[in-house]
C-alpha positions in Angstrom: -21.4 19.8 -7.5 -22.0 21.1 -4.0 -26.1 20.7 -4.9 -25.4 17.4 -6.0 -23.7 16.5 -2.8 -26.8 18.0 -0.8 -29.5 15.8 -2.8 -27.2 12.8 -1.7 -26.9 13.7 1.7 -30.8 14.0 1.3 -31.1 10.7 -0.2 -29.0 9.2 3.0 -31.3 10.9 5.5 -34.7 9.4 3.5 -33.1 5.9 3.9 -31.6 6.7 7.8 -35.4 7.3 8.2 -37.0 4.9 7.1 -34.4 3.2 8.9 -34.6 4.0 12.3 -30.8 5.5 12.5 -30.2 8.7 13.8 -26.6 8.8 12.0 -24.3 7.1 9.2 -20.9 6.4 9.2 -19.6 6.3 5.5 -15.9 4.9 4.9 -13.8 4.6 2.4 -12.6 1.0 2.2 -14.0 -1.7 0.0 -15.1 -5.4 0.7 -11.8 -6.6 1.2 -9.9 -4.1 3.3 -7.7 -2.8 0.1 -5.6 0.3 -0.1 -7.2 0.6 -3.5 -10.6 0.6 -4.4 -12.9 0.1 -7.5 -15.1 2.6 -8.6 -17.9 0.6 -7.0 -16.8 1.3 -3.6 -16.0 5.5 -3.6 -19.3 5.6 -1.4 -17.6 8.5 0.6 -16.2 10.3 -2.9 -19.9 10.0 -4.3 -21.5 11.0 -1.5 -19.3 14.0 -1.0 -17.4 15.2 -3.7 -14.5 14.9 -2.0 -11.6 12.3 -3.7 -9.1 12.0 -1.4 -7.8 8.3 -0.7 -8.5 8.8 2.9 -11.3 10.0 4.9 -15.0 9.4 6.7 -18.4 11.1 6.4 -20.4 11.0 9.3 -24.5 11.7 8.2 -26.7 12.3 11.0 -30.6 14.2 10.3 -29.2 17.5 11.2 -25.2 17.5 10.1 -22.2 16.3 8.4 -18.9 16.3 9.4 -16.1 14.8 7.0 -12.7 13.1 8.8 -9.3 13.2 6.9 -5.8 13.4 7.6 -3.5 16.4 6.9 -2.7 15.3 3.3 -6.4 15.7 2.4 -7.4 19.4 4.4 -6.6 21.7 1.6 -8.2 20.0 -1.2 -10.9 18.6 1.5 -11.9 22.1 2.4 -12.2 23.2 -1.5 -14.3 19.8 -2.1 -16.8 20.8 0.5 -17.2 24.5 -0.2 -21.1 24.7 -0.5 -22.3 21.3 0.6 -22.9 21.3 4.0 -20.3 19.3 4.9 -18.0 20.0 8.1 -14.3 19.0 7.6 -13.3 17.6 10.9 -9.2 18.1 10.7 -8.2 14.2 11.8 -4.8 14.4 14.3 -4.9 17.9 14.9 -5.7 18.9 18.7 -9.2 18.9 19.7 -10.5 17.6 16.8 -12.8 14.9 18.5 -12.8 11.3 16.7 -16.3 9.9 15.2 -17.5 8.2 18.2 -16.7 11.3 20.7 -18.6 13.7 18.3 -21.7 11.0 17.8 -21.8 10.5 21.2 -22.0 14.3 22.1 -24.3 14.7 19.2 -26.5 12.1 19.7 -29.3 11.6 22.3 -29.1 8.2 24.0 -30.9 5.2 22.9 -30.0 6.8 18.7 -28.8 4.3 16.6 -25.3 4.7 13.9 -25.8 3.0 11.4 -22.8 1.2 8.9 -21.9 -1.1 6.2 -20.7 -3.7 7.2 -19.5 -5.3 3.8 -16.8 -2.2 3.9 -16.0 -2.1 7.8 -13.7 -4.3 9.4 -15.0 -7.0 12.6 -12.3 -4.7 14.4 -13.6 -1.4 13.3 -17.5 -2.0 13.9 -16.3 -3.8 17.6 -14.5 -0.8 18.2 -17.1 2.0 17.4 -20.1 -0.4 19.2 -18.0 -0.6 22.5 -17.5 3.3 22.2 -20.9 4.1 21.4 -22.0 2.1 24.1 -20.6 4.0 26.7 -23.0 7.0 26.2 -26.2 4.6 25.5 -25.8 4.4 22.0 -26.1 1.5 19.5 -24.6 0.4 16.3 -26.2 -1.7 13.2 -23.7 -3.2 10.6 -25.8 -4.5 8.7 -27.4 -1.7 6.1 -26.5 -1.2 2.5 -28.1 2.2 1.6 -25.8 3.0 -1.7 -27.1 -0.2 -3.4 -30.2 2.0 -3.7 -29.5 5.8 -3.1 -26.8 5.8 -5.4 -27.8 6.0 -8.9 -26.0 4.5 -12.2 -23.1 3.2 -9.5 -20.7 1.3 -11.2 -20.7 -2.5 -11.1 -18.1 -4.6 -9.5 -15.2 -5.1 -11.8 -15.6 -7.7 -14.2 -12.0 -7.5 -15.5 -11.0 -10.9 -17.0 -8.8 -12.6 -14.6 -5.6 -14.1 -15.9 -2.9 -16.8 -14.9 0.4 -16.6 -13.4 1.9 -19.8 -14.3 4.5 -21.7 -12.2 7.3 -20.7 -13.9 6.5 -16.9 -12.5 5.3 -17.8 -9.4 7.5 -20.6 -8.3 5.2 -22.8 -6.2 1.6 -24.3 -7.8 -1.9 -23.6 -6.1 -2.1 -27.1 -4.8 1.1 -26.4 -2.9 0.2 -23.3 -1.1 -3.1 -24.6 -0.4 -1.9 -27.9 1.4 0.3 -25.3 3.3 -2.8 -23.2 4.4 -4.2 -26.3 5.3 -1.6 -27.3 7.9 -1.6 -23.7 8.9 -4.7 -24.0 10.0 -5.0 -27.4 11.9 -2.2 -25.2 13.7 -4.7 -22.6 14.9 -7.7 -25.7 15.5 -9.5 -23.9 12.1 -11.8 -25.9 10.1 -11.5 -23.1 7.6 -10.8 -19.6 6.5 -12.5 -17.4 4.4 -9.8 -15.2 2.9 -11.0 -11.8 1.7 -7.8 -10.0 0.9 -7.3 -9.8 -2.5 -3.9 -10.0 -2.7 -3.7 -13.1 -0.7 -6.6 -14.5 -2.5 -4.2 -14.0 -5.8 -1.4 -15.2 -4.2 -2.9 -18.6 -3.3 -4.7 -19.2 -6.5 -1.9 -18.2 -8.6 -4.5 -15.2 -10.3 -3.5 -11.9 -11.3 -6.1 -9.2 -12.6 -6.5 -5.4 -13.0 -10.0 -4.8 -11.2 -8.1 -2.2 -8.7 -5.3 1.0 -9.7 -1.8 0.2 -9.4 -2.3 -3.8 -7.2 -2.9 -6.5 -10.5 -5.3 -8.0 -8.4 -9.2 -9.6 -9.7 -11.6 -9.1 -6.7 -12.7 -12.5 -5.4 -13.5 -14.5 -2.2 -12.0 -17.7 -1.4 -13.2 -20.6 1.2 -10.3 -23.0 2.1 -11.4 -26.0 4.2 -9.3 -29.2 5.2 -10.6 -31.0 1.8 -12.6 -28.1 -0.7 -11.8 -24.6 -1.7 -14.4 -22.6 -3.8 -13.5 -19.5 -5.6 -16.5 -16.6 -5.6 -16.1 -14.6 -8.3 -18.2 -13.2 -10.6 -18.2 -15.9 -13.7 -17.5 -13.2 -17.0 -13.9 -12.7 -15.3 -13.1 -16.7 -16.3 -11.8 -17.3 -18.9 -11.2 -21.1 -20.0 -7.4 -21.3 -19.2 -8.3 -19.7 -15.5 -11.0 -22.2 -15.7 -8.7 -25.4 -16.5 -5.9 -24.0 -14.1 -8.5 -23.8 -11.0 -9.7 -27.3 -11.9 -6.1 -28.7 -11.9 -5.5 -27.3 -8.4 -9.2 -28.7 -7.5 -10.8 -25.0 -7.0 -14.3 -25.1 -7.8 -16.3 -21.8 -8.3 -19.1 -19.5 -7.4 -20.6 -16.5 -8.0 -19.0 -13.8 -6.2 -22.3 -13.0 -4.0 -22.6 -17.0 -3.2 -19.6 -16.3 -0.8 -22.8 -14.8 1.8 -25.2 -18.1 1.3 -21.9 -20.1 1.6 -21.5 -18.7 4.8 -25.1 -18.8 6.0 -24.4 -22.8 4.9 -21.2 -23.5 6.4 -21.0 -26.9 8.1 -17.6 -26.6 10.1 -17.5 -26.1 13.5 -14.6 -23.2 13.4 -13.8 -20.8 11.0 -10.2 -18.4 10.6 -11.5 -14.7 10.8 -8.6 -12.3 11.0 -11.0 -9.3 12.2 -8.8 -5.9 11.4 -8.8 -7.4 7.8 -12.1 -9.3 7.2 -15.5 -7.6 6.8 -18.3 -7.4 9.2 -20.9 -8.9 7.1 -19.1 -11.9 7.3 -20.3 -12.4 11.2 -23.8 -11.2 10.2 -24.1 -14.3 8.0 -21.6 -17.0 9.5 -23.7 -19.9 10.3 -24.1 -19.8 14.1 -23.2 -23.3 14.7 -20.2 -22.1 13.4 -17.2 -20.4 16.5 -15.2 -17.9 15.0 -11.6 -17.6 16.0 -9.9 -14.7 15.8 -6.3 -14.5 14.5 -4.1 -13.2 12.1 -3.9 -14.9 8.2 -1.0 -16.9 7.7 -1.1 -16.2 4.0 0.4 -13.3 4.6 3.1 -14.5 6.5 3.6 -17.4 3.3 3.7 -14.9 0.9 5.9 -12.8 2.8 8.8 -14.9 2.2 9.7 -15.1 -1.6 10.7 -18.5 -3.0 13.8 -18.6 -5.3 11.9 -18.0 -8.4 10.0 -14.9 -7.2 13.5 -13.5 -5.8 14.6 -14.6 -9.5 11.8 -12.1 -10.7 12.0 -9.6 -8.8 15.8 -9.0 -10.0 14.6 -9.1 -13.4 12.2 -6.4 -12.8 14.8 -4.3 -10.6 16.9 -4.5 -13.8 14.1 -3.3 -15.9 13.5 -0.2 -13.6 16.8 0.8 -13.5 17.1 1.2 -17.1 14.4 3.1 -17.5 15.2 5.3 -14.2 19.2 5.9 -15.5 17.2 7.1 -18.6 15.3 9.0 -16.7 17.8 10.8 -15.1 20.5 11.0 -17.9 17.3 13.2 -19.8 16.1 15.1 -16.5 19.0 18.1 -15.9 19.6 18.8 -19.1 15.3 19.1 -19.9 14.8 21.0 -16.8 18.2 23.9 -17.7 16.4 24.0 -21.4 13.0 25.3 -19.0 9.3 24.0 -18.8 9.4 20.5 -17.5 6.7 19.9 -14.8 6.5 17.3 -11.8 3.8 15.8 -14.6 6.2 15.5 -17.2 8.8 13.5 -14.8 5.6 11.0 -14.6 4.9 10.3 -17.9 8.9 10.7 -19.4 9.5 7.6 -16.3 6.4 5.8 -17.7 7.6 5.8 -21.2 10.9 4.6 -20.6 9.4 1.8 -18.8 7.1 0.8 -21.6 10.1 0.0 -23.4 9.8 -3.2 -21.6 7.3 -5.3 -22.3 6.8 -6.9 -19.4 5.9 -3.7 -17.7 2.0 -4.1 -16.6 1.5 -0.4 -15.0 2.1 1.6 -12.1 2.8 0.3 -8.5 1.0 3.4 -6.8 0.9 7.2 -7.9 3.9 8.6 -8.9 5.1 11.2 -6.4 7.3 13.6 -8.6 8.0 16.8 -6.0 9.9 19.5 -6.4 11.0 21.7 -3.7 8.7 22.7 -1.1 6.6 20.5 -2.2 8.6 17.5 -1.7 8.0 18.8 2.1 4.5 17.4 1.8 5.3 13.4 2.4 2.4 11.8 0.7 1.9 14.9 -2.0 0.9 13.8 -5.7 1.3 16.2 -8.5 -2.1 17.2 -9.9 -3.0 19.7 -12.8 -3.5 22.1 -10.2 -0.6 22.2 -7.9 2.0 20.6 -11.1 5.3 22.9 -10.1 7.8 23.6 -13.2 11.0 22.5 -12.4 14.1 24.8 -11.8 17.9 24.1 -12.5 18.4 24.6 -8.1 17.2 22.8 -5.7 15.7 19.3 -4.9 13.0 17.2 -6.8 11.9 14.2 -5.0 10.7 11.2 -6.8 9.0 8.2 -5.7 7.9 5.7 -8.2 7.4 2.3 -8.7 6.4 -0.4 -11.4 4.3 -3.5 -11.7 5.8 -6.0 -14.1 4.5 -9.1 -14.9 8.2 -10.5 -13.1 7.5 -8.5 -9.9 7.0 -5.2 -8.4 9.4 -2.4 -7.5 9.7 0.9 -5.7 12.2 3.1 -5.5 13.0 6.9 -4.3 15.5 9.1 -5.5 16.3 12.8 -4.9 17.8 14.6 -7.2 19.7 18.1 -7.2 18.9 19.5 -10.3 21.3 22.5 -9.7 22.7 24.6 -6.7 21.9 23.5 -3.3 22.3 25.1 -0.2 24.3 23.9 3.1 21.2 23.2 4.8 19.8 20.8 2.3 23.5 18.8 1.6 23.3 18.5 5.3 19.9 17.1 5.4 20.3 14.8 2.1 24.2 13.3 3.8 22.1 12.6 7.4 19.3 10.7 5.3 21.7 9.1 3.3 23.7 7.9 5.9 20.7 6.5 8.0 19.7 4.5 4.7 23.2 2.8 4.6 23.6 2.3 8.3 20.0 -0.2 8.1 21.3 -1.8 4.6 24.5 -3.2 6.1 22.6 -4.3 9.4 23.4 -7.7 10.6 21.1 -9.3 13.0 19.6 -12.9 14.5 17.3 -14.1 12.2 13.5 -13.6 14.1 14.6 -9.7 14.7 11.7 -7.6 13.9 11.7 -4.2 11.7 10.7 -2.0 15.4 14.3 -3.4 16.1 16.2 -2.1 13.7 14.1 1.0 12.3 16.4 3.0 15.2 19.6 2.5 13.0 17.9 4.6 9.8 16.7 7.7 12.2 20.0 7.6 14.8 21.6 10.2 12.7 19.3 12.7 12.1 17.7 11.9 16.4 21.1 12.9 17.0 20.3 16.4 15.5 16.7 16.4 17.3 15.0 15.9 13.6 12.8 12.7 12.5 10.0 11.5 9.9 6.7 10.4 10.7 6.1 7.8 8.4 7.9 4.0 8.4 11.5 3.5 7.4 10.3 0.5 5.3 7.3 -2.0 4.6 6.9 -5.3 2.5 6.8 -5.5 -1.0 4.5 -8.0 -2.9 5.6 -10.3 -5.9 3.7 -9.2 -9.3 1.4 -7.6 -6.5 0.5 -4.7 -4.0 3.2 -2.6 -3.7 2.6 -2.0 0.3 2.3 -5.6 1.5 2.4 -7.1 5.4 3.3 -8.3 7.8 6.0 -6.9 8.5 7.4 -3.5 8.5 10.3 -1.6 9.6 8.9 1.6 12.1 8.9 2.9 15.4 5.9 1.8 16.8 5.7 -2.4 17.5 5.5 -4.7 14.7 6.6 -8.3 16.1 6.3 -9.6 12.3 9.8 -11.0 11.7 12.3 -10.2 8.8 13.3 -13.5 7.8 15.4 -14.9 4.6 13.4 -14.6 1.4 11.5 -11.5 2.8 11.6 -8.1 0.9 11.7 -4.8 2.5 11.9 -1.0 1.8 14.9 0.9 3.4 13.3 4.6 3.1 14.3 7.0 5.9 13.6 10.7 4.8 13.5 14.4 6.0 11.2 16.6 6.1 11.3 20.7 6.3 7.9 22.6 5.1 8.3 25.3 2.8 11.6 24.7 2.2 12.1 20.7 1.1 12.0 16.9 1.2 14.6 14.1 1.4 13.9 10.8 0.9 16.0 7.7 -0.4 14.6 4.1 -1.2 15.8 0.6 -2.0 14.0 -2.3 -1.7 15.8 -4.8 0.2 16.2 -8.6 0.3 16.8 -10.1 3.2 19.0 -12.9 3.2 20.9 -15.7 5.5 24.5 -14.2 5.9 25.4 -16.9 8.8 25.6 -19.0 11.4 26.9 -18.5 14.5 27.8 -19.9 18.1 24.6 -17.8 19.0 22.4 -18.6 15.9 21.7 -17.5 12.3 22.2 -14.3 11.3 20.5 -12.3 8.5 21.7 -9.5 6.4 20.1 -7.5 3.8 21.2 -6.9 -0.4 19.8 -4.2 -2.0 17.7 -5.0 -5.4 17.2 -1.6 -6.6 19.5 -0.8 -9.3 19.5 2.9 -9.7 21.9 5.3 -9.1 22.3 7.3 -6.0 23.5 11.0 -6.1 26.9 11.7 -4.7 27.1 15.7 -5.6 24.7 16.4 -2.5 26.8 14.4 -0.6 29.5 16.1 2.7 32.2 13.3 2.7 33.3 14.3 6.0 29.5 14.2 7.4 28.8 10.6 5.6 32.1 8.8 7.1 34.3 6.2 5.7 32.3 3.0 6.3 29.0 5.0 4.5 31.2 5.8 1.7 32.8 2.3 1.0 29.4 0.8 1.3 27.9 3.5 -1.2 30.7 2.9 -3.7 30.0 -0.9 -3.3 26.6 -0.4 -4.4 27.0 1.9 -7.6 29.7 -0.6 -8.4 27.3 -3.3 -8.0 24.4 -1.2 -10.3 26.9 -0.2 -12.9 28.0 -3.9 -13.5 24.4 -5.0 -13.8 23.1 -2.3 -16.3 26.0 -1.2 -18.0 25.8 -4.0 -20.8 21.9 -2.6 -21.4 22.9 0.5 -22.6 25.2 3.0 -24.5 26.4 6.1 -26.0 25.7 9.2 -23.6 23.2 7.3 -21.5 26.2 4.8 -20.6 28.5 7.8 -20.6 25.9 9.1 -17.3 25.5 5.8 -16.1 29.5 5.4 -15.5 29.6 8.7 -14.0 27.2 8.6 -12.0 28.4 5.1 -10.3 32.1 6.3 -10.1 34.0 6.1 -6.3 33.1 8.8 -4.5 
């Protein structure tokens, strides 16, 4: 492999050449700014070897460095064993960013080039105004993997399917008049949206061109009387066809999207820049002002109509069924000896096959055990796949996509003997979990706001996490969705009725073990008051959570009533779905604590 990676590092160099740059900055983001990306996209995993989700290669004609975050330095620095490749160790101290080390690398007047069909407006903006400084220039606007890169995959030509009104709870020509008003709010003529989950949203079109978001990749134009879908015409099929027509959604071919641009006749156009791809301002008719702000299809689809909440209970009841089975088979399997992280994966996936309106995966299952559960983002592999021990946490965060709605949940489980330290550590995140799920606040209060009452316990005991206490969940779509989150640095997005939310505070310890406990939330109108409306939020996971790790002293009364409220809640929704032992566990497992 690692002479394969040096011919393509070769082949990058020929094309910078004959190109007049002097470096390349490879990413690893697709058209449309998605967490996932087709095969068509790895440019960075192709050019390097290295499969991470995260990272950047930076080409010049004498090096190559590789940027990636903490997750990724272990299995970066066994990808680029023998290529050539420098891993740059993103975050930790002195490690320079890309533009620092071009611009102490580079002599001035050298031009970095990029492309800009996989870059943000934001990102390219950012890196020009950087480079800049020390006399150095940036050009969005090359494609060198459409010819260095040999048999690359095509764009996915997935058939696209329908999610009819009944699911959805709202038709296309609805949400479209409501983007329209949205945008004679901002003075828009138009929008070009590029997310792909937006672009599903509005169109009422589900797909499976990307891993674990049911999404079909597409471009769509909204003005104040047309909207064209571009997509590439194999993915229709004649019901999408006749369901675009009825909502007045003509089509293209996904490429037309560029000449469509070029050909634009309104005098504004909606770019939201940290989501929408540079080429679009390379080819954006110049008659045409761009104005920058953020898309308010995300904040439409943010809020769930009643039918959507009505689906999203039906999939929370599916998951729990197949998680209580989960965990009624789980200590008793791991006591008999040989179960793996793996085999907690695909036991959990076969229980939820059971149901068919189960449609995959929300993201990669993170089944860790132990010290492992220690690494936050860590995914069992063949290599690193722990065998489970009767002592001891495993942490399990899962979710699934179902043609109803999406879920995602985290559970950890004892799966014998613990010690003080970690039923201290579980009780603290615990607590922190219920103390944001009975919040009551003014409707408008944003997730910065409240992400304090999840982390107050364990601040108190000068320990934290890192990562957000809770982020957006899509309908029947990407698992992590926006605007709003719940986290310590600012997000203004509001938490308003109809929105749903993870509640996910967690602890950390490496080399010993990991904590974390999920619901996903719904937030809901609890009241009105002399001083406004007031919002609360109901938990729609239905899934056990353990009480054996649990100090009683450390967790408090108002904890415990809340906690027994909620199994009480869980057992009364899935008890009539199942029997014998499993039912047996199931009442256990929800009794008062």
């Amino acid at each position: 492999m690692s002479k394969e990676v040096q011919n393509r590092v070769d082949a990058l160099r020929k094309y910078m050449l004959s190109n007049g740059l002097s470096a390349f900055i490879v990413v690893s983001s697709d058209a449309h700014s998605s967490e996932y990306v087709a095969d068509c996209w790895k440019s960075r995993e192709w050019l390097t070897g290295f499969d991470g989700s995260a990272g950047t290669a930076v080409i010049t004609l004498a090096d190559a460095c590789l940027w990636t975050d903490s997750r990724y330095w272990l299995a970066a620095e066994q990808s680029l064993q023998g290529t050539g490749i420098t891993l740059m160790k993103d975050g930790l101290q002195g490690t320079p960013s890309i533009t620092e080390w071009l611009c102490r690398n580079l002599e001035q007047g050298s031009v970095v080039g990029v492309d800009g069909t996989v870059c943000s407006i934001a990102e390219v903006e950012e890196w020009l105004n950087e480079l800049s400084v020390a006399g150095l220039s940036l050009e969005a606007r090359h494609t060198p993997f459409d010819t260095i890169w040999e048999d690359r995959p095509s764009v996915p030509t997935h058939k696209a399917f329908v999610m009819p009104q009944e699911t959805s709870g709202e038709s296309v020509t609805d949400k479209l008049q409501r983007l329209r008003a949205e945008l004679a709010e901002f003075g828009a003529e138009g929008m070009l949206v590029t997310m792909l989950d937006e672009v599903a949203w509005l169109t009422n079109l589900r797909g499976n061109d990307v891993d674990y978001n049911p999404v079909t990749v597409a471009y769509l134009l909204v003005t104040a009387s047309e909207a064209t879908l571009f997509i590439l015409p194999e993915k229709l099929t004649p019901q999408v066809r006749a369901h675009l027509a009825d909502a007045a959604v003509s089509t293209a071919g996904y490429n037309d999207v560029w000449q469509a641009l070029a050909t634009y006749s309104g005098k504004t156009l909606l770019v939201q820049p940290t989501r929408c791809n540079a080429a679009v301002m390379e080819y954006l008719n110049q008659q045409c002002t761009p104005i920058y702000g953020n898309s308010p299809v995300a904040a439409m689809k943010a809020v769930k109509n009643s039918v959507e909440i009505a689906g999203f209970r039906q999939a929370m009841l599916a998951e729990g069924i197949a998680m209580v089975k989960l965990l009624h088979w789980l200590q008793p399997a791991v006591e008999k000896g040989g179960v793996t992280e793996l085999d907690v994966d695909r036991k959990l996936t076969a229980f939820r096959s059971e149901d068919s309106r189960f449609a995959g995966l929300s993201f990669a299952t993170i089944a860790a055990y132990g010290a492992n559960a220690a690494i936050v983002h860590y995914e069992p592999t063949e290599e690193s796949n722990a065998t489970l021990q009767p002592q001891g946490f495993l942490l399990l965060d899962c979710g699934g996509q179902y043609t109803c709605g999406t879920t995602d949940v985290t559970r950890t489980i004892p799966l014998g003997p613990l010690t003080d330290e970690e039923k201290r550590d579980y009780t603290l995140v615990l607590r922190g979990h219920i103390s944001l799920a009975m919040a009551h606040f003014p409707q408008g209060t944003c997730g910065t706001q409240l992400d304090v009452l999840a982390r107050q316990w364990l601040w108190q005991n000068g320990e934290n996490y890192l990562h957000g206490t809770g982020h957006g969940v899509g309908h029947f779509l990407n698992v992590h969705e926006g605007p709003h989150q719940i986290r310590m640095n600012n997000m203004p997005a509001p938490l308003l009725p109809g929105v749903t939310v993870t509640n996910e505070p967690g602890l950390y310890k490496a080399g010993r073990h990991g904590i974390r406990i999920e619901n996903t939330m719904l937030v809901n109108h609890c009241e009105t008051t002399e001083f406004g409306d007031y919002c609360s939020m109901e938990p729609l996971t239905l899934c056990p959570i353990d009480k054996t790790a649990i100090i009683p002293e450390l967790l408090g009364g108002e904890a415990t009533a809340y906690l027994n409220e909620y199994h009480k809640k869980v057992y009364e929704a899935l008890s009539p779905h199942l029997s014998g032992d499993v039912l047996e566990f199931l009442e256990k497992a929800c009794s008062a604590l």
